[in-house]
ZANU-584713 format. One record per residue (C-alpha): residue in one letter; x, z, y. Coordinates in steps of 0.2 Angstrom, whole numbers, m for minus. Each point is the difference from the previous one (the first is absolute). Example, Ala and Ser with C-alpha at 12.3 -4.5 7.8 and 13.67 -1.06 7.14 Angstrom:
# residues 2
 residuo    c1    c3    c2
       A    62    39   m22
       S     6    m3    17
END
This chain:
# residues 260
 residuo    c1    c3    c2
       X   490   574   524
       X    14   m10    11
       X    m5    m6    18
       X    m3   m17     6
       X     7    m8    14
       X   m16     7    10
       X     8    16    m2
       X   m14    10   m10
       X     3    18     1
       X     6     8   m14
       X    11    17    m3
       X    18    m2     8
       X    16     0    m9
       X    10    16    m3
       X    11     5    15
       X    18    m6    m6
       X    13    11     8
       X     7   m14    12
       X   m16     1     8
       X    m2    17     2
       X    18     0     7
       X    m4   m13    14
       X   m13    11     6
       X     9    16     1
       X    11   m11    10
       X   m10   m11    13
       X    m8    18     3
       X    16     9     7
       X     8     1    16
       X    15    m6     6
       X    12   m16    m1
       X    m1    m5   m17
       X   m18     2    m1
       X    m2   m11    15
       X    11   m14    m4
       X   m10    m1   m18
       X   m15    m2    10
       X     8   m14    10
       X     6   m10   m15
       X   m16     0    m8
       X    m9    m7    17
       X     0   m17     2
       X    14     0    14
       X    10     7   m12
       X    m3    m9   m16
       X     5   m16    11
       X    16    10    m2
       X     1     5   m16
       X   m10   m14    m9
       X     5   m14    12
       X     0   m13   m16
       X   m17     2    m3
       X    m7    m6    13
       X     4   m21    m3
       X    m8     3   m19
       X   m16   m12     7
       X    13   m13     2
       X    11     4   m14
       X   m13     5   m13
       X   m13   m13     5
       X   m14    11     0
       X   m16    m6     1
       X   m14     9    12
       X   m13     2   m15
       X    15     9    m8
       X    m3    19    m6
       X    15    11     5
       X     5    17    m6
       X    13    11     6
       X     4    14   m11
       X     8    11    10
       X    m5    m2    18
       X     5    13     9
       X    m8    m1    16
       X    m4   m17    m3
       X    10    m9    12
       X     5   m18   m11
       X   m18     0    m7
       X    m6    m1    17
       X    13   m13     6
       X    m1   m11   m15
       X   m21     0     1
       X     1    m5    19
       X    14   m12    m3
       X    m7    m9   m19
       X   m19     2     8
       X    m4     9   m17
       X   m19    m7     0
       X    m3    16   m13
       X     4    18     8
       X    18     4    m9
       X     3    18    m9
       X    13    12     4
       X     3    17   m13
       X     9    13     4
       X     4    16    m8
       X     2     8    16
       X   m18     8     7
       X     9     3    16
       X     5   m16     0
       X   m17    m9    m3
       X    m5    11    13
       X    13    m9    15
       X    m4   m15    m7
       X   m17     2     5
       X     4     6    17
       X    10   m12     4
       X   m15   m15    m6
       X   m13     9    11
       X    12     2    15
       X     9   m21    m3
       X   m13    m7    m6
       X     4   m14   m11
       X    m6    m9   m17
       X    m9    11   m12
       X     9     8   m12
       X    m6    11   m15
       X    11    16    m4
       X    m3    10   m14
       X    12    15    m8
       X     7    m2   m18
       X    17    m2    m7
       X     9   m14    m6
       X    m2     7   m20
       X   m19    m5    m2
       X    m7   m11    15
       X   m18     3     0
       X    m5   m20    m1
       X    m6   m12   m11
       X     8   m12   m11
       X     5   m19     8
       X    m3     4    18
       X    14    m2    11
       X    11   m16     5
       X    12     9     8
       X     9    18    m5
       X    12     9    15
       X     8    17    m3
       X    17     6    13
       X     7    12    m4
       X    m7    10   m12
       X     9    m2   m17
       X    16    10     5
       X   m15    13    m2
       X    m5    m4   m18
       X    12     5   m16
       X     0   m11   m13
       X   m16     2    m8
       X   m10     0    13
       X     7   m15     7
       X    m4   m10   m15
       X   m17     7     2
       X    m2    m7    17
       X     6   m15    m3
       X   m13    m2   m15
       X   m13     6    11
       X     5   m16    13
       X     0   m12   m12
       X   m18     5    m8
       X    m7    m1    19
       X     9   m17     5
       X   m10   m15    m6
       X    10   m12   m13
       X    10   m11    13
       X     1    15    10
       X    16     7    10
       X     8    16     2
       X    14     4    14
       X     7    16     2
       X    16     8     8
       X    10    14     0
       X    16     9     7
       X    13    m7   m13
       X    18     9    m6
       X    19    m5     4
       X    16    m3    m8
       X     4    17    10
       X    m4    18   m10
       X     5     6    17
       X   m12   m10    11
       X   m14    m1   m13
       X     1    22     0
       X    m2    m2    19
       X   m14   m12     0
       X   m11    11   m14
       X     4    14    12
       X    m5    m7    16
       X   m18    m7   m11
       X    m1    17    m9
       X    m2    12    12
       X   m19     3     2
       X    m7    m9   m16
       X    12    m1   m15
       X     3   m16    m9
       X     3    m3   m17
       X    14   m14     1
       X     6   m17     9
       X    m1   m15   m12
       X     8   m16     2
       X    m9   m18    m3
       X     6     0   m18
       X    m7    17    m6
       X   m18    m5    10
       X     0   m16    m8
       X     3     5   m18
       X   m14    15     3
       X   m13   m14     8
       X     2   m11   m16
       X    m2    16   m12
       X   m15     2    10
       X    m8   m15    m6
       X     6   m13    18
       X     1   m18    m5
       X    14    m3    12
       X     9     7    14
       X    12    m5    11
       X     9     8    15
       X    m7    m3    17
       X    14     0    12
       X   m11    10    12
       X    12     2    17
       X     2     6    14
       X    m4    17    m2
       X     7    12    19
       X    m2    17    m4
       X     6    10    m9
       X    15    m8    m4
       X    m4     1   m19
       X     3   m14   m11
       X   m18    m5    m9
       X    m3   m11   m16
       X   m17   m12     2
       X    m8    m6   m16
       X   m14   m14    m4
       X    m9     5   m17
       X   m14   m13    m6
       X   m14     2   m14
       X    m1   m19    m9
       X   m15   m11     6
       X   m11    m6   m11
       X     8   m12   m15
       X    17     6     2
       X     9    16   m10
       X    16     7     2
       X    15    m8   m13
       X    18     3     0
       X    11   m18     1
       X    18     2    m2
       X    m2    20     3
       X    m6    m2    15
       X   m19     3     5
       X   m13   m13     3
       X   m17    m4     4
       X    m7   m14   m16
       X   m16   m11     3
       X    m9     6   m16
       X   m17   m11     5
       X   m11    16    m6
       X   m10     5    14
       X    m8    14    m6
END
């Protein structure tokens, strides 16, 4: 059985080892520890995910929308984007992370702030229905995932979005320097290892193989710290009546006039 949106209990998702890593790591002492714990507040994500806070504008959204993060960490955008869009509908935040989940709730009951629901699963199976989301967030999170897991998660995103749906996620990105791109997987690989950094092109060739109708790149900027470069995406499931088609070689949504 897959939850609703109401967030019906059911049993949790395997730990995956990202998870578990994070909370080996927000429960040690010292610098490192701490500054994850700053990132992940929302003083820090203003930092680190300062691009995500104009999405209302830029996306539109639409307070009876229904937003998931997957991958919330200590739920700092969610909260932001909920206050800012005036969400009407409590938005969901899923994290891998127990310790995580646990500071996000900490800081809700000491902030205050819009309601948000937080439940723990991994990106992989989302425990939720088919159709239910308008909107789809995930930062950070895929340099995480090989391959085949990543093409799982992006299939679990599109079954939960509703046709006409979107999907935005972003990620620290590669450069044209071996050099700098060993420093960078250094510097993000010292509590919780990561699989890879992935460029736009790679990302978007996996979303299509994943069953996306379109996708596009999102110019998401400015992003402070850390000094990183990141690649932003906008993945969409077709509305009703159209399908994907391929025109000139190139990728295109097609009005079909078949609504079912």
């Amino acid at each position: 059985m897959r939850l609703t949106y109401t967030m019906e209990l059911m049993e949790p998702s395997p730990p995956h080892r990202t998870g578990r890593g994070y909370d080996r790591w927000l429960d040690k002492r010292g610098p490192l520890a701490a500054a994850m714990r700053f990132a992940m507040s929302v003083p820090g994500q203003i930092l680190v995910n300062t691009a995500a806070f104009t999405l209302p504008e830029e996306l539109r959204i639409r307070p009876e929308w229904r937003v998931l993060d997957i991958g919330c960490g200590r739920a700092g955008v969610i909260r932001i984007l909920a206050e800012r869009a005036r969400l009407e509908q409590p938005p969901i935040g899923i994290d891998a992370s127990a310790r995580m989940l646990s500071l996000a709730q900490q800081d809700m009951a000491r902030e205050g702030g819009p309601t948000i629901r937080l439940a723990q699963g991994v990106a992989t199976a989302l425990p939720f229905a088919n159709d239910i989301c308008d909107l789809l967030l995930s930062s950070h999170v895929f340099k995480y995932l090989t391959d085949d897991e990543l093409r799982a998660c992006l299939r679990e995103a599109r079954r939960v979005l509703k046709p006409g749906g979107l999907f935005l996620a972003w990620e620290f990105a590669p450069t044209n320097s071996k050099l700098l791109d060993r420093w960078n997987h250094y510097l993000l690989s010292r509590e919780v290892p990561l699989v890879r950094l992935r460029g736009f092109s790679e990302l978007r060739a996996l979303a299509y193989e994943s069953g996306f109708d379109w996708v596009e790149p999102a110019h998401l900027r400015p992003f402070l710290l850390p000094p990183i470069p990141r690649v932003s995406f906008l993945m969409g499931k077709a509305p009703p009546g159209w399908r994907r088609t391929i025109i000139e070689g190139k990728s295109a949504l097609q009005y079909t006039g078949e609504e079912s």
